[in-house]
C-alpha positions, -999 to +999 in steps of 0.1 A: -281+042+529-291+053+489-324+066+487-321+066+447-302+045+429-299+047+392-280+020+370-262+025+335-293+048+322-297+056+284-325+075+266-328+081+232-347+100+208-346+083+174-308+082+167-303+113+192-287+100+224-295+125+251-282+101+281-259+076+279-249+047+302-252+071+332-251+056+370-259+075+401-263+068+439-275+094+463-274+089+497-307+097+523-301+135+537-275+143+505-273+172+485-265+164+451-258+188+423-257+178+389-240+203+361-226+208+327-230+230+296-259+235+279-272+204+263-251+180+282-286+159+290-294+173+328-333+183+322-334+147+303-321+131+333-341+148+358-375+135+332-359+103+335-359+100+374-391+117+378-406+092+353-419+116+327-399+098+299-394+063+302-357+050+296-345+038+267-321+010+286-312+009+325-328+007+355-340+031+386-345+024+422-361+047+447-358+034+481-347+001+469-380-005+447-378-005+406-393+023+397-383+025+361-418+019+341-438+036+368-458+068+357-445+097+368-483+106+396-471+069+408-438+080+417-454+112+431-468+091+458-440+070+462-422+104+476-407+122+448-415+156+441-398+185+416-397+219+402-391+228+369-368+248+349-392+266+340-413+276+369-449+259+368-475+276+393-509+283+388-506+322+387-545+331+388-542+312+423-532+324+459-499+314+471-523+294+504-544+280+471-514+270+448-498+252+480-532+236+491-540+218+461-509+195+468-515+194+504-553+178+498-539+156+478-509+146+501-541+142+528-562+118+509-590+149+499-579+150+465-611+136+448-636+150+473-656+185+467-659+188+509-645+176+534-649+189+562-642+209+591-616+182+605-600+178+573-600+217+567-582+229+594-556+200+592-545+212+557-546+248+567-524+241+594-503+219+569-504+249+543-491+275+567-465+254+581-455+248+544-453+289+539-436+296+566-409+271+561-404+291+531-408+322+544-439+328+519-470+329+552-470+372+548-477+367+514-503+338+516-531+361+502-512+378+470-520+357+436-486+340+426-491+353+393-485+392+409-451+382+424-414+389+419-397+357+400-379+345+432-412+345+453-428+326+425-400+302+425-402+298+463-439+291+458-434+264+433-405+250+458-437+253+482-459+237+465-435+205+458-430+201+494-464+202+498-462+168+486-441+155+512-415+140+495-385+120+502-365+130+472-369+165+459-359+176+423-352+213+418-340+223+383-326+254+381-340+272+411-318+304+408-323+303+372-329+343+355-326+356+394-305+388+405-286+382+434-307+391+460-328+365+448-302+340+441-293+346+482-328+339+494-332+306+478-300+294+485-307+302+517-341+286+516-323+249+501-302+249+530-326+256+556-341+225+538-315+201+536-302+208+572-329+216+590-353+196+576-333+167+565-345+168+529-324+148+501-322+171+478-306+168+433-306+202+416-292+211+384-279+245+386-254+269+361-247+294+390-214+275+402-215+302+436-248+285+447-233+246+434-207+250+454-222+266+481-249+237+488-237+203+474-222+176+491-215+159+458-215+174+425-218+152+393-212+166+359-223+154+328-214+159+293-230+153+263-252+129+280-223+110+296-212+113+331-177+129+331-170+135+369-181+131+403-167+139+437-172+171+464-167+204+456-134+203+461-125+172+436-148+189+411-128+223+409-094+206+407-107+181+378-086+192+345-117+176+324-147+197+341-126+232+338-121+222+305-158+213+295-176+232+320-156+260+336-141+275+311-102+265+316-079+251+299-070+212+311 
């Protein structure tokens, strides 16, 4: 069963086409990677699904509702939630602060300056749980803004799931990590996707982690899709080592 579903998708800036014609199915529970070089239209995609730019042509479904001219806070509550390349946190905050904003808002508190004893001790149960799933409850007290990049990215990963969502987004989560941290959040995605069940689309560059996690990989290039397939189809494919890897077809 598809839990997103996105049909012959083009978006254009002015006479700049950044994706063309690109279709995509992902199923509930898959891991889905999506590469290519540098400018090959992956962020633009991931705006495109997460309905911060409106296509320019095509169509997008999210559990089998047309989601394509819906504001990106609608499709928010809908179930779809996402980091960012560049990691947005609020770094003056706590890590239990940063992670409880979205929780309040995933309870229905979002708009209300008190609520309650009730409703205080449900979303500080819901925080911790949240921190401890990514390994981030020791820390719960340190401002975000005092920690190491890979604990910051965790916490943004935190505060997304926060959310609840049924289709996360993670662009580039390893991205400017040494390996150590590179480790501990491909550990974390995997702890997500099998023992939480989480569909989960992430663009990475760091092929180790890609193929590492995905169940599928789709690569595009130059705004056009240019393969698909598991890991395995996508490291024999002549035209990916050729656009992407760095071989010769």
């Amino acid at each position: 069963m598809s839990i997103l579903e996105i049909r012959n998708v083009t978006k254009r800036f002015g006479s700049l086409v950044a994706v063309r014609d690109v279709s995509l199915t992902v199923a509930q529970g898959e891991l889905r990677a999506i590469i290519g070089p540098n400018g090959a239209g992956k962020t633009t995609f991931f705006n495109l699904i997460s309905g911060l730019f409106p296509p320019t042509m095509g169509t997008i479904f999210f559990g089998g509702r047309d989601i394509t001219r819906l504001p990106a806070h609608r499709r928010v509550a809908l179930g779809i939630a996402r980091t960012f390349q560049i990691t947005e946190i609020f770094p003056e905050l706590t890590v239990f602060e940063n992670v409880r904003i979205g929780t309040e808002v995933t309870a229905g508190y979002g708009m209300r300056p008190y609520i309650g004893r009730p409703g205080t001790t449900k979303v500080r149960g819901r925080v911790e749980d949240t921190l401890k799933l990514v390994g981030l409850e020791a820390k719960a007290d340190r401002l975000v803004g005092e920690l190491a990049h890979g604990d910051q990215r965790a916490a943004e990963i935190a505060i997304a799931l926060s959310l609840e969502p049924r289709l996360l987004l993670l662009d580039e989560p390893t991205a400017g990590m040494g390996d150590q941290e590179t480790h501990q959040i491909t550990q974390l995605v995997r702890r997500l996707h099998r023992e939480k069940n989480c569909t989960i689309v992430l663009i990475e560059h760091d092929m180790r982690v890609v193929f590492h996690l995905a169940d599928r990989i789709t690569v595009l290039d130059q705004g056009m899709l240019l393969a698909e397939g598991n890991p395995e189809e996508i490291a024999a494919n002549n035209a990916v080592q050729a656009a992407y890897l760095g071989k010769t077809a």
